[in-house]
Chimera marker file (.cmm) of the C-alpha trace (Angstrom):
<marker_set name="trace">
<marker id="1" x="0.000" y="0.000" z="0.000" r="1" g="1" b="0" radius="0.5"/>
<marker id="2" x="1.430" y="3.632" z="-0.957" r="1" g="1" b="0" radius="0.5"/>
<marker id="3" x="1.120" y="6.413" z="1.197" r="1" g="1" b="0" radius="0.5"/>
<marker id="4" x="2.560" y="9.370" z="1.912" r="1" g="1" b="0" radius="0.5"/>
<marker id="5" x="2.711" y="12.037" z="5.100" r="1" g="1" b="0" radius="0.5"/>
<marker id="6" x="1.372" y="14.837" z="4.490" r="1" g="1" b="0" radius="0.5"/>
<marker id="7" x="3.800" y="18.421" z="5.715" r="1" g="1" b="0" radius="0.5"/>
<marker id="8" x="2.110" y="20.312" z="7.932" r="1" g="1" b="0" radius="0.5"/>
<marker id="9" x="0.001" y="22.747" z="6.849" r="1" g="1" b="0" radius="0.5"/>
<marker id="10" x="1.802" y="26.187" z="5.018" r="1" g="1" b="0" radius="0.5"/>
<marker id="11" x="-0.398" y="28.590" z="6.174" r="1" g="1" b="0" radius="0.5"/>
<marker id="12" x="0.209" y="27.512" z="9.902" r="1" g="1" b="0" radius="0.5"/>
<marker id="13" x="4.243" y="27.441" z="9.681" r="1" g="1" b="0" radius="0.5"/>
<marker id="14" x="3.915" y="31.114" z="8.113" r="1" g="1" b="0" radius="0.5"/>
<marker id="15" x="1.893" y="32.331" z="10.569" r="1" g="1" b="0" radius="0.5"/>
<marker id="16" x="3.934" y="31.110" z="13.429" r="1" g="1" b="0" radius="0.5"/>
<marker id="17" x="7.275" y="32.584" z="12.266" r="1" g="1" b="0" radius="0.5"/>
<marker id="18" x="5.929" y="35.497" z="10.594" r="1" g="1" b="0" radius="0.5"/>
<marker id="19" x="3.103" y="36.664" z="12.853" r="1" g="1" b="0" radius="0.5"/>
<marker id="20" x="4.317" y="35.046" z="16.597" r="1" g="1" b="0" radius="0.5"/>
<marker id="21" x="0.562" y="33.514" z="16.525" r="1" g="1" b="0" radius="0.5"/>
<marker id="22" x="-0.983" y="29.886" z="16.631" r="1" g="1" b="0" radius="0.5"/>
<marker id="23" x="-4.112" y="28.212" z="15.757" r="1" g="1" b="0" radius="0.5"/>
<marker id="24" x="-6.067" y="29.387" z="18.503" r="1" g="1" b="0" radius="0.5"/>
<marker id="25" x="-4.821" y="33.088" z="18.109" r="1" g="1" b="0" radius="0.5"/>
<marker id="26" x="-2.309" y="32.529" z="21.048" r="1" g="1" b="0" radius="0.5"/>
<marker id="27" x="1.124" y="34.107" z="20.679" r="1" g="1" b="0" radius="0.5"/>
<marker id="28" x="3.866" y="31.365" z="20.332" r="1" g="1" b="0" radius="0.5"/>
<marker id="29" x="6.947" y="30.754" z="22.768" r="1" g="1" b="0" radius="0.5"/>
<marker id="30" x="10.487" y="30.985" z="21.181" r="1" g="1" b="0" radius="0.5"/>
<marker id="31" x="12.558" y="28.970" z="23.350" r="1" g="1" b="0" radius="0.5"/>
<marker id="32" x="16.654" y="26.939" z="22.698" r="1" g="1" b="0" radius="0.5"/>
<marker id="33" x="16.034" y="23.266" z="22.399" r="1" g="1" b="0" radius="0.5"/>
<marker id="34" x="17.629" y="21.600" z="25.051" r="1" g="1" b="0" radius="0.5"/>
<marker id="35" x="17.718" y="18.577" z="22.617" r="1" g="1" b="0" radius="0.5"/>
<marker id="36" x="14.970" y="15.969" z="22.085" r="1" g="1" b="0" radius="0.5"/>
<marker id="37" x="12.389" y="17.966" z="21.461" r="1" g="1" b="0" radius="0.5"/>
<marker id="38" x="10.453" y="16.522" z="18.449" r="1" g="1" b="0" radius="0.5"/>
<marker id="39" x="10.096" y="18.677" z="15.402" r="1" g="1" b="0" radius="0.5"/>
<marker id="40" x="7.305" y="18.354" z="13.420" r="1" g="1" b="0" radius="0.5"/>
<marker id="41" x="7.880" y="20.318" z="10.121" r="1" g="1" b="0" radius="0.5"/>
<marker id="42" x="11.276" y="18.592" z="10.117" r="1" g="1" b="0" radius="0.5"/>
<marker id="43" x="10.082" y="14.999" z="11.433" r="1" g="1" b="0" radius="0.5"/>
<marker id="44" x="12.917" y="14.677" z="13.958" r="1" g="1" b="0" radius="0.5"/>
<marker id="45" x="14.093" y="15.760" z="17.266" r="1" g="1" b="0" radius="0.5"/>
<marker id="46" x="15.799" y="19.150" z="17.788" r="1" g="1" b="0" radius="0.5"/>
<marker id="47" x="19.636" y="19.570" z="18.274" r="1" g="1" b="0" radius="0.5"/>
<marker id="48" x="20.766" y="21.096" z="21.805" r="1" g="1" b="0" radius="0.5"/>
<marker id="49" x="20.904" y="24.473" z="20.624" r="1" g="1" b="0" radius="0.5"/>
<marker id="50" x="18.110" y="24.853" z="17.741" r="1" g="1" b="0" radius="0.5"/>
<marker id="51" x="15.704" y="27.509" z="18.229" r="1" g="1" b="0" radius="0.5"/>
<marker id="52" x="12.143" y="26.550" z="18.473" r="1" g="1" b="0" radius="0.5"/>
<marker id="53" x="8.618" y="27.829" z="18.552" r="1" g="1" b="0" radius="0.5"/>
<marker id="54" x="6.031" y="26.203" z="20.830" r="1" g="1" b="0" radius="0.5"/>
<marker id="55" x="2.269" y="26.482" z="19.443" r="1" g="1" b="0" radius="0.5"/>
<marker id="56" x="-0.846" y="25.298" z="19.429" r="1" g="1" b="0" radius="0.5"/>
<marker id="57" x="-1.641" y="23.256" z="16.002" r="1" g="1" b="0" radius="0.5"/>
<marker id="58" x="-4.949" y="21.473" z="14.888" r="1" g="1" b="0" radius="0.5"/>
<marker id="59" x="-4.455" y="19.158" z="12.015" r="1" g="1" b="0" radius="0.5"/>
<marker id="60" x="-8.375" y="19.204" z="11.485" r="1" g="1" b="0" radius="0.5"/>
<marker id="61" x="-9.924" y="21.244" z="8.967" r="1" g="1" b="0" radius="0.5"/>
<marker id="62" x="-13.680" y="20.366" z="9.891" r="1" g="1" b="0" radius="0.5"/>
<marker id="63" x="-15.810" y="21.512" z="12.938" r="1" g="1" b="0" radius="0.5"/>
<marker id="64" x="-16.594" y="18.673" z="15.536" r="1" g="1" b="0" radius="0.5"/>
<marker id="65" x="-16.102" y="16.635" z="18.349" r="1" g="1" b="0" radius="0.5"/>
<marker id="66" x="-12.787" y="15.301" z="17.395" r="1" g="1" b="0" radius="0.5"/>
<marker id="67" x="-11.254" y="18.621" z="16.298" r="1" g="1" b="0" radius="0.5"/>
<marker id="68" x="-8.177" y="18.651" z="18.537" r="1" g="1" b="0" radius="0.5"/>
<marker id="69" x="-5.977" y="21.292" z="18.947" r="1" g="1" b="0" radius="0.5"/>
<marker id="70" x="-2.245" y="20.811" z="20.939" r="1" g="1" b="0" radius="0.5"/>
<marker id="71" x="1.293" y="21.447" z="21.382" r="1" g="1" b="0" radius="0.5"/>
<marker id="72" x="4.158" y="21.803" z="18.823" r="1" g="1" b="0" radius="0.5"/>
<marker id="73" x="7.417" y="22.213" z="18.177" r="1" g="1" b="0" radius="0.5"/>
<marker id="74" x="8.251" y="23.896" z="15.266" r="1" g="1" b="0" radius="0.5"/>
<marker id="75" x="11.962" y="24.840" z="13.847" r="1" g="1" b="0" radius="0.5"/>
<marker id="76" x="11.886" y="29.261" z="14.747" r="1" g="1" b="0" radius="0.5"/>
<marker id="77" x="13.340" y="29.181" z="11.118" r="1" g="1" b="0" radius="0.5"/>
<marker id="78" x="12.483" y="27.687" z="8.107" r="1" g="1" b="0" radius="0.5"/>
<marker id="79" x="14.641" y="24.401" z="7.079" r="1" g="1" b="0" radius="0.5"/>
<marker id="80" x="16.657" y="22.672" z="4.268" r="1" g="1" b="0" radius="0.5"/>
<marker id="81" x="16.402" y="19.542" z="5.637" r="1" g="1" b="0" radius="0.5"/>
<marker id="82" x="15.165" y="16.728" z="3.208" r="1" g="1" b="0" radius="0.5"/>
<marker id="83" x="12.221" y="15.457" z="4.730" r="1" g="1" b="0" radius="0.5"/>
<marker id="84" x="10.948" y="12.158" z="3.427" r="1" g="1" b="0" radius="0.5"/>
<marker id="85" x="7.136" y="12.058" z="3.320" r="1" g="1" b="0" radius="0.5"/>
<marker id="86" x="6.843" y="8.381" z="1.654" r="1" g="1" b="0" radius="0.5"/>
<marker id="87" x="8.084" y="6.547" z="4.995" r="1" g="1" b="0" radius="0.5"/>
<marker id="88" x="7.275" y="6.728" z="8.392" r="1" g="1" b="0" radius="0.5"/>
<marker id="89" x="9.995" y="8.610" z="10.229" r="1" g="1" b="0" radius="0.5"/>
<marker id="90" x="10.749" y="5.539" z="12.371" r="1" g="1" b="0" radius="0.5"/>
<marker id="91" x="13.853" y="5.209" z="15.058" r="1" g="1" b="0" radius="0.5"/>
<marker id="92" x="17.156" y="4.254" z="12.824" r="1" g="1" b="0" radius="0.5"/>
<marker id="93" x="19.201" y="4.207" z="16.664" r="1" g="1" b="0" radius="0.5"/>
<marker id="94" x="20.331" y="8.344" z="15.882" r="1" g="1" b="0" radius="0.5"/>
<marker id="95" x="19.873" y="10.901" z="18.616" r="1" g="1" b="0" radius="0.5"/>
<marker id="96" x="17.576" y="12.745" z="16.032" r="1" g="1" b="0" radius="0.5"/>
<marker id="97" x="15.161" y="9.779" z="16.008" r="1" g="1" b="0" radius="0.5"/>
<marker id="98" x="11.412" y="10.966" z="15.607" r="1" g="1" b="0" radius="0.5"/>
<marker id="99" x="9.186" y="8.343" z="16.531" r="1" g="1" b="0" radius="0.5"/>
<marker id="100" x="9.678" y="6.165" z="20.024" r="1" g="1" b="0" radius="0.5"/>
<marker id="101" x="9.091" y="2.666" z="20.455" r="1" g="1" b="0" radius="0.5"/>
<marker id="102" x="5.497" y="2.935" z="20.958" r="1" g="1" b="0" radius="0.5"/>
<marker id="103" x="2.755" y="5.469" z="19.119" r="1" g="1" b="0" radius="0.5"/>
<marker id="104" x="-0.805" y="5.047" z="18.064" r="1" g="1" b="0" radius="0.5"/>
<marker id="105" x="-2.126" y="5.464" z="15.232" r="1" g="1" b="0" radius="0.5"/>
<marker id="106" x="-5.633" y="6.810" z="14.679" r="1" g="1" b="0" radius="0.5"/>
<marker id="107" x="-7.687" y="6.353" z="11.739" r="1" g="1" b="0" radius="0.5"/>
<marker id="108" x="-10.605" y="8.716" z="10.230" r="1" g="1" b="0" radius="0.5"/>
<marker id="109" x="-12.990" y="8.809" z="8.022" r="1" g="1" b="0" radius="0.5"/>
<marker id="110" x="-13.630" y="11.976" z="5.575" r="1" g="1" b="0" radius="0.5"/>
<marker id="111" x="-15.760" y="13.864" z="7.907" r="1" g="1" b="0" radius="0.5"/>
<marker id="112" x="-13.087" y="13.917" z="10.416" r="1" g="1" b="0" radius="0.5"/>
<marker id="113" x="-14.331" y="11.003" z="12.869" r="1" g="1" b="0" radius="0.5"/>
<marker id="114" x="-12.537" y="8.282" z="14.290" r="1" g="1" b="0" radius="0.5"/>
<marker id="115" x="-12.992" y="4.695" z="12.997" r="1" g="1" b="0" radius="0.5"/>
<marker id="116" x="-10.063" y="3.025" z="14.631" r="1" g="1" b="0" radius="0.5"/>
<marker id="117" x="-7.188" y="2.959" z="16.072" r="1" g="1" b="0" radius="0.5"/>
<marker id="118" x="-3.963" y="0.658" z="17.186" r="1" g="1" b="0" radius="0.5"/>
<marker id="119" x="-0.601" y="0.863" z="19.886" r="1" g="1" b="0" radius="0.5"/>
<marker id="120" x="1.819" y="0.382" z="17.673" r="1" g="1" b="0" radius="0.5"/>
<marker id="121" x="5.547" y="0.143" z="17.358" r="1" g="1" b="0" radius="0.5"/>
<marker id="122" x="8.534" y="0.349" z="14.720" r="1" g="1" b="0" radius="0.5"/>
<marker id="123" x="8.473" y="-3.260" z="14.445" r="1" g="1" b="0" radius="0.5"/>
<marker id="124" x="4.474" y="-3.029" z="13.387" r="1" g="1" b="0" radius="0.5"/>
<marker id="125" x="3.834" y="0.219" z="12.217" r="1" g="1" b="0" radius="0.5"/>
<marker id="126" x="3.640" y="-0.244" z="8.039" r="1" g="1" b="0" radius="0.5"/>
<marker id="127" x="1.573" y="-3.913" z="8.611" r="1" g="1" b="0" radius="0.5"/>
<marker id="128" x="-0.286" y="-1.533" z="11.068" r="1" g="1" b="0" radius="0.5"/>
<marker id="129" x="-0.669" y="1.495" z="8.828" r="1" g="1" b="0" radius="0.5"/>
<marker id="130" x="-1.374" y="-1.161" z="5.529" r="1" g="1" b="0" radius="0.5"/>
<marker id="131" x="-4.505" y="-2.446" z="7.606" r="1" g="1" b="0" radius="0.5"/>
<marker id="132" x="-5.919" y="0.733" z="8.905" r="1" g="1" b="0" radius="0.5"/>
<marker id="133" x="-5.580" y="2.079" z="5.398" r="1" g="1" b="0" radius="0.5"/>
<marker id="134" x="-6.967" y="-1.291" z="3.809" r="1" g="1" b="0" radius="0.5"/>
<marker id="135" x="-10.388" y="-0.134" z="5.068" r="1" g="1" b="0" radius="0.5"/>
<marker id="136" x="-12.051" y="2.395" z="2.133" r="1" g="1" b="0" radius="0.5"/>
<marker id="137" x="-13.821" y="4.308" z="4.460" r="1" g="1" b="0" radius="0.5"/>
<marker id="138" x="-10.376" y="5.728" z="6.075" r="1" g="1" b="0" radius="0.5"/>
<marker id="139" x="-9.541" y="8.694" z="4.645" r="1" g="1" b="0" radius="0.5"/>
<marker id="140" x="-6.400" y="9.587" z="6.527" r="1" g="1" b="0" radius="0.5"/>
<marker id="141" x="-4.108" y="8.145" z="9.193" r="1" g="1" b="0" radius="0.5"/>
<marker id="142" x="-3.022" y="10.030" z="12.582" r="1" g="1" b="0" radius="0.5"/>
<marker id="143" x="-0.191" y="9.084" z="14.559" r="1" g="1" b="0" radius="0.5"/>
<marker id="144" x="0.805" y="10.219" z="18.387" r="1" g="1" b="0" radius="0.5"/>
<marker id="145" x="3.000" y="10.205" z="20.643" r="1" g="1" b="0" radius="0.5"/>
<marker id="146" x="1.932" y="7.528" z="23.268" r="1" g="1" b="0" radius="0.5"/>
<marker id="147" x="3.268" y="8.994" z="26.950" r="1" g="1" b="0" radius="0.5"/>
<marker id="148" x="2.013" y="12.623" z="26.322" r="1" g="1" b="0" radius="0.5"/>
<marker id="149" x="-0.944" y="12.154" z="23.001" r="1" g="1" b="0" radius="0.5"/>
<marker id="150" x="0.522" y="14.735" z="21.287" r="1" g="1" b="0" radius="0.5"/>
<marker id="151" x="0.115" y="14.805" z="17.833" r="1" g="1" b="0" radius="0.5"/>
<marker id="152" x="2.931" y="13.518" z="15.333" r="1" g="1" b="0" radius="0.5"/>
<marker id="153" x="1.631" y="13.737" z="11.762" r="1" g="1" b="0" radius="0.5"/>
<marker id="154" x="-1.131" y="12.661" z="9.362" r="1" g="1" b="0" radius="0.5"/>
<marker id="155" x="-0.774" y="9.715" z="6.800" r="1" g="1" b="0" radius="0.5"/>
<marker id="156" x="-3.183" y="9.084" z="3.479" r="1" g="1" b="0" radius="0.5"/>
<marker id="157" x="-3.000" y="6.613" z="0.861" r="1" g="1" b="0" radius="0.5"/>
<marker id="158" x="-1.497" y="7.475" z="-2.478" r="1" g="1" b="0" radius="0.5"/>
<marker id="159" x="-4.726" y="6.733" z="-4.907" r="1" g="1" b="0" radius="0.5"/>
<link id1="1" id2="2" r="1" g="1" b="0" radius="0.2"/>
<link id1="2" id2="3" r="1" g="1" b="0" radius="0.2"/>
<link id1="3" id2="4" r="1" g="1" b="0" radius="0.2"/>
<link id1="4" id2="5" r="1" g="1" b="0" radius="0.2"/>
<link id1="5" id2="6" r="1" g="1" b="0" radius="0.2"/>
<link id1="6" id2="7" r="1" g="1" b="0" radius="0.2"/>
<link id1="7" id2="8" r="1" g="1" b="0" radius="0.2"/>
<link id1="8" id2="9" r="1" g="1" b="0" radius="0.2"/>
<link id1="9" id2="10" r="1" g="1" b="0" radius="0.2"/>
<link id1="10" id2="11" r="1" g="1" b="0" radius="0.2"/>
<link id1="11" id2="12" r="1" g="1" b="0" radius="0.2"/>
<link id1="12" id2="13" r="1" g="1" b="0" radius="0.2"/>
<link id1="13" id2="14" r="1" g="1" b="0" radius="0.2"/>
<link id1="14" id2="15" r="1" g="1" b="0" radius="0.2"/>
<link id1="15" id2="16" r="1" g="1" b="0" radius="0.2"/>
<link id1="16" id2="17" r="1" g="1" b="0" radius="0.2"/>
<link id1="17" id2="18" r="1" g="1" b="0" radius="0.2"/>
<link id1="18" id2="19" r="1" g="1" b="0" radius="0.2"/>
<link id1="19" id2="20" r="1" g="1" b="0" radius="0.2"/>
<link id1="20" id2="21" r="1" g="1" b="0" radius="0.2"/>
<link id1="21" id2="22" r="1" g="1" b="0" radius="0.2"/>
<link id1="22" id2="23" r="1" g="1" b="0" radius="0.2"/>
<link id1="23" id2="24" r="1" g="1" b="0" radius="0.2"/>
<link id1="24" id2="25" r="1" g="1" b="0" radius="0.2"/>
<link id1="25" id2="26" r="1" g="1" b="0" radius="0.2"/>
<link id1="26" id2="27" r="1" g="1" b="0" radius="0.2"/>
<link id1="27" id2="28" r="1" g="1" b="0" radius="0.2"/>
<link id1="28" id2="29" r="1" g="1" b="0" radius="0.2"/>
<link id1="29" id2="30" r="1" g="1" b="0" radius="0.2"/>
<link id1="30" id2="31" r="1" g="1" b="0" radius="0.2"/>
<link id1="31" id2="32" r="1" g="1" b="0" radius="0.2"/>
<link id1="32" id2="33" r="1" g="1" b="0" radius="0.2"/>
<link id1="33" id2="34" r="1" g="1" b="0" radius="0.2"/>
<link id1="34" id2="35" r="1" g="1" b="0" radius="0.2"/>
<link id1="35" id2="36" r="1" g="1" b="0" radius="0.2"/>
<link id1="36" id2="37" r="1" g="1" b="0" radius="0.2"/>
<link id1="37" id2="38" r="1" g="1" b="0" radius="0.2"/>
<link id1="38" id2="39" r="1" g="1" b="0" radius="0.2"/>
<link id1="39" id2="40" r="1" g="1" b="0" radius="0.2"/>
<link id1="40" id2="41" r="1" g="1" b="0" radius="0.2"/>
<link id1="41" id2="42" r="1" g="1" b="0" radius="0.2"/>
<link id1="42" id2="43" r="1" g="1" b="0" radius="0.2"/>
<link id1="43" id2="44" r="1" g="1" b="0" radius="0.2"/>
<link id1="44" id2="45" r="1" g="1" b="0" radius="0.2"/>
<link id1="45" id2="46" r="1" g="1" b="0" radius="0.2"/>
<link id1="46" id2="47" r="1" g="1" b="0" radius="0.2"/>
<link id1="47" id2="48" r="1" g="1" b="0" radius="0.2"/>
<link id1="48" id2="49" r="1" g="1" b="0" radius="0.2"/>
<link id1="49" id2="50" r="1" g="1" b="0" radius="0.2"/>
<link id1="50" id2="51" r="1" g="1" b="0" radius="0.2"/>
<link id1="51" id2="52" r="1" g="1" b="0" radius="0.2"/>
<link id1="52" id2="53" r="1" g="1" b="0" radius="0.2"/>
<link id1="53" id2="54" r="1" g="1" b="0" radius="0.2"/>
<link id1="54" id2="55" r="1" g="1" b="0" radius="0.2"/>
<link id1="55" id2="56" r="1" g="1" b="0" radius="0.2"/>
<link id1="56" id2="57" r="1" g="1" b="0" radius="0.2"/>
<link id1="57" id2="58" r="1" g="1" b="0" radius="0.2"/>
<link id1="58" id2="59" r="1" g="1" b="0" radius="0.2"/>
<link id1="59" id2="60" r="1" g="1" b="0" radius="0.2"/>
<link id1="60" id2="61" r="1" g="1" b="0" radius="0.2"/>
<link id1="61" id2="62" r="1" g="1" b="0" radius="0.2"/>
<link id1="62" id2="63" r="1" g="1" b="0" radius="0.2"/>
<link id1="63" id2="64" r="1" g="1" b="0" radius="0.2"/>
<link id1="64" id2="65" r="1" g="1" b="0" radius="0.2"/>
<link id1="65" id2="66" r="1" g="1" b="0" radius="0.2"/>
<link id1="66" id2="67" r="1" g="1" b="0" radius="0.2"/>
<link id1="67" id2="68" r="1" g="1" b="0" radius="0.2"/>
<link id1="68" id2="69" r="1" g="1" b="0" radius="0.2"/>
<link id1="69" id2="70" r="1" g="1" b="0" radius="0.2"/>
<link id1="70" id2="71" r="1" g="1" b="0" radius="0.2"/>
<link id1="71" id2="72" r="1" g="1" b="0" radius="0.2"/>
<link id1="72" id2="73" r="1" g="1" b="0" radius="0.2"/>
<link id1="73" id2="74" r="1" g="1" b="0" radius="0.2"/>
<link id1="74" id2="75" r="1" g="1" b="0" radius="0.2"/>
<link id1="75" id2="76" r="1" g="1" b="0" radius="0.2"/>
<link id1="76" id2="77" r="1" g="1" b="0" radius="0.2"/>
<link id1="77" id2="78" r="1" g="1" b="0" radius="0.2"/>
<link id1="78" id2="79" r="1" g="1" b="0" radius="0.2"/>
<link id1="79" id2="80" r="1" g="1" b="0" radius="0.2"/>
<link id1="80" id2="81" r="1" g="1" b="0" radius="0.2"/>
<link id1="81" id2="82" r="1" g="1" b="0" radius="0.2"/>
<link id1="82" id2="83" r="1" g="1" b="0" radius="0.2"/>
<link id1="83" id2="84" r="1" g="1" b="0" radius="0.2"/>
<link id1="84" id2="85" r="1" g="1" b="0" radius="0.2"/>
<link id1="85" id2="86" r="1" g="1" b="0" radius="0.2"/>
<link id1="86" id2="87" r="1" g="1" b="0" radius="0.2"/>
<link id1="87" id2="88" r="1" g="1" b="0" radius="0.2"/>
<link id1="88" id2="89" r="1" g="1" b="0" radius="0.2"/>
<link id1="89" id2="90" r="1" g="1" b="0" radius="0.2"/>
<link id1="90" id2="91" r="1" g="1" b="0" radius="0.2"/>
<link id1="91" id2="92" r="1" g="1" b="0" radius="0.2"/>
<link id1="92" id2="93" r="1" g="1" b="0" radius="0.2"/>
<link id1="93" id2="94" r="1" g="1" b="0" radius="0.2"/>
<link id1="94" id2="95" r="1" g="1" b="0" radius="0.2"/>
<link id1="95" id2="96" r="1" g="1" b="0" radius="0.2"/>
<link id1="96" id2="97" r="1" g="1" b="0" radius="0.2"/>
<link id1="97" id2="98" r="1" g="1" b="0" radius="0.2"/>
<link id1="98" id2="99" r="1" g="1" b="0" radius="0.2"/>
<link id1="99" id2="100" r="1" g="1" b="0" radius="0.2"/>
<link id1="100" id2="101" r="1" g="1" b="0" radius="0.2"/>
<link id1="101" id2="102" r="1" g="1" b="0" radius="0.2"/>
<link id1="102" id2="103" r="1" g="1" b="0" radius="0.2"/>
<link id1="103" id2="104" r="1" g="1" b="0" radius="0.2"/>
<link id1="104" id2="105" r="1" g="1" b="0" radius="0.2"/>
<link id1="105" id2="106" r="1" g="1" b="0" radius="0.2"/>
<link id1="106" id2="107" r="1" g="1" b="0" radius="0.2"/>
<link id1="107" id2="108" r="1" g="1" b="0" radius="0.2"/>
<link id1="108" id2="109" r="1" g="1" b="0" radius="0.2"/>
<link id1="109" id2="110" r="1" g="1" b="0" radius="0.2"/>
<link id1="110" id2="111" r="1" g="1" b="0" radius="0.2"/>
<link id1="111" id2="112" r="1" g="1" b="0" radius="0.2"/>
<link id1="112" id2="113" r="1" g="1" b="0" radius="0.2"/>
<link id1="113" id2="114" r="1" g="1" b="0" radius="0.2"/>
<link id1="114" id2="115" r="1" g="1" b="0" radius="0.2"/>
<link id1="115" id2="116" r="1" g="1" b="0" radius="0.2"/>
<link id1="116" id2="117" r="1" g="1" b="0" radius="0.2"/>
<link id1="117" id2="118" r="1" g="1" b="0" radius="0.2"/>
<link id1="118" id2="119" r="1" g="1" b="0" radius="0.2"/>
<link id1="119" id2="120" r="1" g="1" b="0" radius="0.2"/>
<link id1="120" id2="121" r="1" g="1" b="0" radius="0.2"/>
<link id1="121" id2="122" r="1" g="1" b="0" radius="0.2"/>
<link id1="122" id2="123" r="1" g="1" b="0" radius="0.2"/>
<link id1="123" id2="124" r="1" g="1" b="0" radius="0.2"/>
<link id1="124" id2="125" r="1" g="1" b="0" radius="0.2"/>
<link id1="125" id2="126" r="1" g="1" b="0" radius="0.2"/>
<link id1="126" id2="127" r="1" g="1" b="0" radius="0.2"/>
<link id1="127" id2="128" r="1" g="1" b="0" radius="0.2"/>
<link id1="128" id2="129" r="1" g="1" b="0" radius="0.2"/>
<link id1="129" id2="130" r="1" g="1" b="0" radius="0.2"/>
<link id1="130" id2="131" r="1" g="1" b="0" radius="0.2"/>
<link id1="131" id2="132" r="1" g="1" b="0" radius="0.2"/>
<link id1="132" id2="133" r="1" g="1" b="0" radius="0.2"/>
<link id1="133" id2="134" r="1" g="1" b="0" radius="0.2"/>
<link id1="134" id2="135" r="1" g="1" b="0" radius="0.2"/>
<link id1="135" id2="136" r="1" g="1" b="0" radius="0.2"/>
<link id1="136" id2="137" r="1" g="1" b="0" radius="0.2"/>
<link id1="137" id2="138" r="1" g="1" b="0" radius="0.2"/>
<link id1="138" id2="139" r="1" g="1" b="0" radius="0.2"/>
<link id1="139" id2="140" r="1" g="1" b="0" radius="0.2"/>
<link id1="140" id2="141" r="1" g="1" b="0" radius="0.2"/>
<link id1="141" id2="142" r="1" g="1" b="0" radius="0.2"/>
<link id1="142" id2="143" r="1" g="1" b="0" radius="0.2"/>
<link id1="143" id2="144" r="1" g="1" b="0" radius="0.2"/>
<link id1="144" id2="145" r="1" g="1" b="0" radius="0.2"/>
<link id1="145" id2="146" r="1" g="1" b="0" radius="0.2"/>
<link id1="146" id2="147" r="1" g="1" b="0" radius="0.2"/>
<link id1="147" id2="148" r="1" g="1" b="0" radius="0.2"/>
<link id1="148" id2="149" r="1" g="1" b="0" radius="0.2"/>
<link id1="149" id2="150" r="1" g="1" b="0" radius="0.2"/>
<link id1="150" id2="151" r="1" g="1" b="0" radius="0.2"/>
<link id1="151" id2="152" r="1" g="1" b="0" radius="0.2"/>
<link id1="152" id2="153" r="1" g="1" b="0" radius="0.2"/>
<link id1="153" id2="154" r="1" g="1" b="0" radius="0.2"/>
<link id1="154" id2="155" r="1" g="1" b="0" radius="0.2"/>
<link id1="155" id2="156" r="1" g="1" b="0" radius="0.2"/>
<link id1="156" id2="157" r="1" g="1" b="0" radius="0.2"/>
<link id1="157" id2="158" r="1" g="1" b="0" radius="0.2"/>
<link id1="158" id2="159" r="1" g="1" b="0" radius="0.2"/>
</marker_set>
């Protein structure tokens, strides 16, 4: 099964650096990484060092009960790393490692409700993501981080 991750959205990494404000309105929090700290436009963890913006994000588009909106970390400037959207940014043993050992994954359906979801790990994750996906009425894949929920990035299938 093809898929691919889909970046975070434009208009939300703009308005962070450009304007200091989030999804909810809220002005951001510049802070140094102390190292760890996972990344999401880059898909890895931050260097000791790196300067960051905290903010609220919502990955949902559509009004309704499962419209989330939480915590980010966002490079303060925009990248050239080479982030590879057609695999799941799983731990390769480097200090920049995105994913842990254990994540769910969350499946939805078009209007933005949940169907199903797994615990999943490295070992699992495409046989995971392959039968989540297998099911038509999925339109897109969520995964989080499993200690703190928050939200890692979206997966769909390649049609």
């Amino acid at each position: 099964m093809q898929y691919q991750i889909i970046p975070m959205r434009s208009d939300f990494l703009k308005k962070v650096r450009r304007l200091g404000l989030d999804d909810q309105g809220q002005a951001v929090e510049f802070l140094k990484a102390v190292g760890g700290e996972p990344c999401r436009d880059v898909l890895r963890r931050a260097k000791a060092g790196e300067m960051l913006i905290l903010a609220s994000y919502c990955p949902f588009i559509k009004a309704g009960p499962y419209k989330e909106y939480g915590p980010v970390f966002i490079l303060a400037n925009e990248s050239d790393d080479l982030v590879d959207y057609s695999n799941l940014p799983l731990p390769k043993g480097e200090e920049t490692d995105y994913l842990g050992n254990t994540f769910v994954l969350k499946a939805y359906c078009e209007n933005e409700r949940i169907l199903d979801a797994v615990l999943s790990s490295p070992v699992d994750a495409e046989s995971d993501l392959a039968g989540l996906l297998s099911n038509k009425a999925v339109s897109f894949v969520m995964a989080r981080y499993a200690a703190y929920g928050c939200y890692s990035f979206c997966v769909e299938r390649i049609t």
